[in-house]
N, C-alpha and C positions, 0 to 999 in steps of 0.2 A: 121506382128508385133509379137514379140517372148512375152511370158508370161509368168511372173515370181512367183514361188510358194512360198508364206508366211507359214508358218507350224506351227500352234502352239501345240506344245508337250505336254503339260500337262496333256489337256482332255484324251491323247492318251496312254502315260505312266500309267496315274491310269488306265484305260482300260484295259494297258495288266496286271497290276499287280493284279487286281479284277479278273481275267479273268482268267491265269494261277496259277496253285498251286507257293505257296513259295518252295516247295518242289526241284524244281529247280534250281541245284544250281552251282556254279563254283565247278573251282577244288580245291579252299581254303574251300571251305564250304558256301562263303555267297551265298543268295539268288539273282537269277539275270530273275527272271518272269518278271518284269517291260523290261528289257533291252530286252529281246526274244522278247517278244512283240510286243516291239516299233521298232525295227530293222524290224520285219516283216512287219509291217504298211507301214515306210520307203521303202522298197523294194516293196510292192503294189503299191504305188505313184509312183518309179520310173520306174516301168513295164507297169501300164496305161496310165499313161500321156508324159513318156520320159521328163521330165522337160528341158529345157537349164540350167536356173537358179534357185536355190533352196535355201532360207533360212530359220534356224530352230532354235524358240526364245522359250528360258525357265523361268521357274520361279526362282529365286535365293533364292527364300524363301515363302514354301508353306504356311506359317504361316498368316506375315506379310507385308505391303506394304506401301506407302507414304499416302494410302487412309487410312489408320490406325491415322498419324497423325493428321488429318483432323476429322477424324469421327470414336472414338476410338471403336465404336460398329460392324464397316464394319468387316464381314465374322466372327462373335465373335459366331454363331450360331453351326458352322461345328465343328467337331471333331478332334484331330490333329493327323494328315497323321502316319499311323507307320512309324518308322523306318527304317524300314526292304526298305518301299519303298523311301524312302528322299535320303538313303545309294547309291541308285542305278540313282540318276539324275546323277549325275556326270557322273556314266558309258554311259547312255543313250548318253550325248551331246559327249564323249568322242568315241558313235561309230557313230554318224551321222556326227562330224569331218572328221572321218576315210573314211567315205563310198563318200568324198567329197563336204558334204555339209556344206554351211557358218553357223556359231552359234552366238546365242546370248544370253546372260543370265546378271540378273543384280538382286541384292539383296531387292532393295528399290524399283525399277518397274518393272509390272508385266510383264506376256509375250504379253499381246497386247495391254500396252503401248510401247513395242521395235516395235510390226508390224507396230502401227500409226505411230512410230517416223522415222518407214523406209519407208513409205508409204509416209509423208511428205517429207521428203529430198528428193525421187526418184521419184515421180510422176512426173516430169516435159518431163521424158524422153517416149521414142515413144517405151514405153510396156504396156503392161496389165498386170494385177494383180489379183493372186486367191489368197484367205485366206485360209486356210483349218485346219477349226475349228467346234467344235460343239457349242460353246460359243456364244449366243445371240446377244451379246453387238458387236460383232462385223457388226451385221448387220448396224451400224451407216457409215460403208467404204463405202460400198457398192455403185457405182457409174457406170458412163457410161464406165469405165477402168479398175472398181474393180469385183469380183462377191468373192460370201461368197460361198465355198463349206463343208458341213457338210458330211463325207467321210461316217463313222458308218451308215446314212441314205440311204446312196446315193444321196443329195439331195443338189441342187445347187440354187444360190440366184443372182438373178441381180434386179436392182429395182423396178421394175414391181413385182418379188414373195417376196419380202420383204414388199412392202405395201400387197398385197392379203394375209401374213400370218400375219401383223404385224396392220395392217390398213392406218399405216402413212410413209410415203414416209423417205429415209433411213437418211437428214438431220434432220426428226423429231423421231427419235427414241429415242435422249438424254431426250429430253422433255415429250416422252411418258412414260419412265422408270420414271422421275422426279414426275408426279403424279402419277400414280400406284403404285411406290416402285418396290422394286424384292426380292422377299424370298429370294431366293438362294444366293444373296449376304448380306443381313438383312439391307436391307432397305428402311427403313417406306414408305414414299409416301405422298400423301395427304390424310389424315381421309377420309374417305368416296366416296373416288375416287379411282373404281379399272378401268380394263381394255378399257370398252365399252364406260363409262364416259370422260377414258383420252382421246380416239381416237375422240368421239365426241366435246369434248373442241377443239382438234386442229384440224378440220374441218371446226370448226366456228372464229378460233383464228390461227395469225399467228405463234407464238410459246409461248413458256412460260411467254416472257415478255410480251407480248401481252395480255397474257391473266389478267395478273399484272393490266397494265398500262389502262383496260378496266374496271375491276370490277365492279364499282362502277354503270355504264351503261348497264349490263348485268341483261339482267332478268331471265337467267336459265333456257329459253322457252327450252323443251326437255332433259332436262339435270336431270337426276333423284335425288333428294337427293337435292336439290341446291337450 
């Protein structure tokens, strides 16, 4: 069974552009640290792993996304991206084009709303599926067909190491995120329910609506704060 490589660019693009000086630059003068970078990344993946299949999904817009309309505060925390590096996606998608790999980029959703949306349409067919991301969220794939591989670690995820780092198995990850919150994206949670709490609730509880539709019957034996 051949296995097909999800790539999500972004983590990997600020990587290189944190990473190498701007200093860097074309023969016009702009800066192209991000693009070096991510080319090299690109060229590691297809050196260790020899991929068959390979696609590479972008953000179309560092800024904002559909989850903006919804929840005007999502990712309202960070900073906005220089320039210098925004300049240089196009080039990024423009040489992983080149070097043969499929792209994806879309303005209103993010790069791993393109992986779920290609993970949905193609799952049926008789491949495996790696992601390669350092992005948390996407541990929610992660299945008997998928695995999460975070490359910068070295460090690979099938659902067995996603519950032992996560606590809850990779169908309950949305729900764990739901009461914790997540900094990183500025989103609240439930007052007084961080980590050890969420995982405990859904231990005892089948998922979030459960834990809803039960309240009233719960008495918060071991649950700190409750």
């Amino acid at each position: 069974m051949s296995e097909i490589y999800l790539i999500d660019a972004s983590p990997y693009i600020f990587r290189a552009y944190y990473s190498i000086p701007t200093t860097l630059k074309s023969p016009a003068g702009n800066a192209v640290n991000a693009v070096y970078g991510f080319a090299e990344f690109l060229l590691q993946i297809l050196k260790k792993k020899r991929p068959q299949y390979i696609a590479v999904t972008f953000d179309g817009s560092l800024t904002t996304s559909f989850r903006n309309d919804i929840y005007p505060e999502y990712k309202s925390q960070r900073e906005l991206p220089p320039p210098t590096l925004e300049r240089q996606i196009q080039s990024c998608l423009e040489m992983a084009e080149a070097m043969g790999m499929r792209t994806f980029i879309d303005a209103h959703f993010e790069s791993d709303d393109l992986i779920g949306s290609i993970l949905a349409k193609i799952k049926h067919e008789s491949h495996s599926f790696c992601i390669v991301s350092s992005d948390k969220d996407f541990a929610q794939l992660v299945d008997e067909k998928t695995s999460l591989w975070d490359f910068a670690r070295e460090q690979s995820y099938d659902t067995g190491k996603v519950r032992e780092k996560f606590g809850v198995m990779p169908e309950r990850i949305v729900d764990l995120f739901a009461l914790m919150g997540d900094a990183v994206d500025n989103i609240p949670g439930v007052k007084g329910i961080g980590a050890k709490t969420a995982v405990k609730l859904l231990t005892q509880f089948d998922d979030l609506e459960d834990i809803y539709a039960r309240l009233e019957s719960f008495d918060g034996d071991g649950i700190r704060g409750w």
